[in-house]
N, C-alpha and C positions, 0 to 999 in steps of 0.2 A: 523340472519346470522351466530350467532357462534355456536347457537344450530342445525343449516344447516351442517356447516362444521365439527363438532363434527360426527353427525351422519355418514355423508361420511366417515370418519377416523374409526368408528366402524364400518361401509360395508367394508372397506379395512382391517380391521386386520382381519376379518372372511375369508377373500379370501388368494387365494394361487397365484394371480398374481403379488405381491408385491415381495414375492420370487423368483418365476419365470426373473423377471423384471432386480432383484440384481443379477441372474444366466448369463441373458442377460450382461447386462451392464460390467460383467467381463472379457467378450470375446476378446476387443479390448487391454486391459492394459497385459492378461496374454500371447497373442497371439507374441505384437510386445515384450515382454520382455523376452520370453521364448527363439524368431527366433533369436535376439539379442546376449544372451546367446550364443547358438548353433551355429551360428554365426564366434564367438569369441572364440570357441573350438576348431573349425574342419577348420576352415580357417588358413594356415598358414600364418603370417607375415598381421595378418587383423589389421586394423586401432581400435586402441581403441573406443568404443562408450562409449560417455560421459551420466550422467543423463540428462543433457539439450536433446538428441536428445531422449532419451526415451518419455520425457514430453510431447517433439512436436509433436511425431508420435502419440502417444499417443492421444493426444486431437485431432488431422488430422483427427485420423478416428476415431473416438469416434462422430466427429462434421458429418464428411462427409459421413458415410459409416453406422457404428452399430447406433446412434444414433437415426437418422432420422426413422427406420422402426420399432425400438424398442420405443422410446419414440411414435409415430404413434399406433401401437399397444396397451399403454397405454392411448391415448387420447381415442380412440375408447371404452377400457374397462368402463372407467369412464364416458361416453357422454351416451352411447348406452345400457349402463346397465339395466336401469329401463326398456327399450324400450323392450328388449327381454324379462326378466321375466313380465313383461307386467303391470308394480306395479308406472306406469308412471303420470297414470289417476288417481290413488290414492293420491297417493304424492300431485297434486295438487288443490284435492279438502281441503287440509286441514286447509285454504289454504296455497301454497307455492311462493310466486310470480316468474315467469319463469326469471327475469332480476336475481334476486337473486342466483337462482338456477343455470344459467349460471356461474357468479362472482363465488358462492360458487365452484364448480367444474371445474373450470380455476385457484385458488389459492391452489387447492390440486394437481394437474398437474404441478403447477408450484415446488413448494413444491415438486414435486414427481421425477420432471425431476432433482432441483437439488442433492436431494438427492442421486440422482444414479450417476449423476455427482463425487460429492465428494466421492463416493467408489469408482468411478473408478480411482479417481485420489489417493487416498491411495491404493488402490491396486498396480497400477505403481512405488509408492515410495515403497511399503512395499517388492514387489518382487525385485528391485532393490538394493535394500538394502540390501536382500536376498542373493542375485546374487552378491554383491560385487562390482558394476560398480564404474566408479569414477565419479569426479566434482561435488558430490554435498555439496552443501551451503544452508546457509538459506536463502538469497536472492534469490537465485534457487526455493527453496520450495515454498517463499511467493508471486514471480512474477509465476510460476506456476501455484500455486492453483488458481490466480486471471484468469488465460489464460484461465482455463477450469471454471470458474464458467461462464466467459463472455462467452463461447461455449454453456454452458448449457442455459443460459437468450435467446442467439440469438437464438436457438433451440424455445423455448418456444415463444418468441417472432413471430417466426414461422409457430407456431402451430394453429393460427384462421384458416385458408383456409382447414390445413383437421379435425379441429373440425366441421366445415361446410360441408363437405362431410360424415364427418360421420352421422351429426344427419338427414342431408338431405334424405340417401340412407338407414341409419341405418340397417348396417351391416358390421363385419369386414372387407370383403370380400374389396368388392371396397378403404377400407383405407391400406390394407397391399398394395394391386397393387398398390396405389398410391404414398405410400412411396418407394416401388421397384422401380417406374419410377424413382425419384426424386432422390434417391442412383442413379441409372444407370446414369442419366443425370450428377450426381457429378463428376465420375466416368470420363466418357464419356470429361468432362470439365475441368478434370484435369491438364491436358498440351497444354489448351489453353491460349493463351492472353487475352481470351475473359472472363474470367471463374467471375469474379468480377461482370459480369452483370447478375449473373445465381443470384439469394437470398442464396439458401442456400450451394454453392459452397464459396461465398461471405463471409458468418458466418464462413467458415472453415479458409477460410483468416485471418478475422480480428482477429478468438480467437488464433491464433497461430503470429498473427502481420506479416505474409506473402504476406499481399498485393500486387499485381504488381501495377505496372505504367503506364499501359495503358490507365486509364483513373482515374478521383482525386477517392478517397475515399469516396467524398460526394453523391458520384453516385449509389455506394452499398449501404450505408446508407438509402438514400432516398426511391431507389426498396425495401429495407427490409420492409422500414416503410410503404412503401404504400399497399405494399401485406399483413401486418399485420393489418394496419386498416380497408382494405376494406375483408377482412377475417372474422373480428370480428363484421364491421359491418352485414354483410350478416348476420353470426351466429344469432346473437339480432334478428335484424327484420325477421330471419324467424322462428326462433324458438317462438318467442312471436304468430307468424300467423298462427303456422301450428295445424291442430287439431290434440286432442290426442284422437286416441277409444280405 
């Protein structure tokens, strides 16, 4: 298994989507700290924005919006890889056990989501910082970084039902549309009452603690977990069944 996940790590420092991924992942922290900025220039007599509202906007769409199609994109590169250069059927005569091989490339995903997580959450602080805004604290900083690591988990957490589309269809194609839907439906969900029963509208709640009240908490929870188990199950059993040529 470590010499599994070692080799993954030397396919990924060979590639340029790792780059690409951190160029992704910047979009949301520089976007809402730049309009913020501009904002609080050109607006007369504008309400101060504090760091706290950076953090939240911040991780809102980091969870709800760039996350989702960008970490998507990422599950696909690492599932579908072998598949395309066609180096699949090798790998597992050597032998490679396929449970392994799954495990192995779900704890580099994971790994991979949070990492991008944490840039983006120091890029928020680092431009804000930048920028001059006020309030912040280190209790701000340390209840922050927690807000977006839990965005990044619920993200990953997620993540079985389109690692299952991916190795199912194996091709990017059908995984970006499906992330697109899932944004638009976020999107779409946003200013409903209802939004807590969507899963990953749900994750955008909890990593920002904006729950409503329309129905308990246990409810999001539950849908998360049941979409992520029967996600992951699907993944196993069909990936163990499906031939490789």
């Amino acid at each position: 298994m470590v010499n599994l996940l070692y080799t993954e790590l030397l396919k990924l420092k060979r590639s340029k989507m790792f780059f690409i991924s951190i160029l992704g992942a910047s979009v949301a922290p520089i976007l809402i700290v730049v309009a913020s900025f501009l904002h609080l220039k050109t607006k007369t007599n504008a309400e101060p924005i504090l760091f706290e509202e950076l953090f939240f906007q911040g991780n809102l769409y980091t969870v709800i919006i760039i996350g989702v199609p960008l970490y998507g994109v990422v599950t696909a590169y690492l599932f579908i890889r072998e598949y395309l250069e066609d180096t699949l059927k090798n790998l597992l005569t050597i032998p490679v056990p396929r449970f392994s091989l799954i495990i192995c490339k779900s704890i580099l995903l994971f790994l991979w989501i949070m990492l991008l997580t944490m840039f983006t959450w120091s890029i928020t602080l680092g431009l804000g910082v930048l920028f001059q805004f006020e309030g912040l604290s280190a209790s701000l900083v340390i209840h922050s970084f927690r807000q977006f690591l839990l965005g990044g988990a619920l993200l990953f957490v997620l993540s079985s039902p389109i690692i299952f589309i991916t190795l199912w269809l194996k091709n990017y194609v059908p995984t970006i549309i499906c992330t697109i839907v899932i944004t638009l439906m976020n999107v779409m969900a946003s200013n409903s009452e209802h939004r807590d029963l969507f899963p990953w509208a749900a994750a955008g709640d909890i990593a920002t603690n904006s729950m409503l009240s329309t129905y308990p908490a246990m409810y999001s929870y539950m849908i998360i977990g049941v979409i992520s188990v029967v996600g992951w199950v699907c993944t196993i059993f069909y990936f163990n069944r499906v031939d490789v040529n």
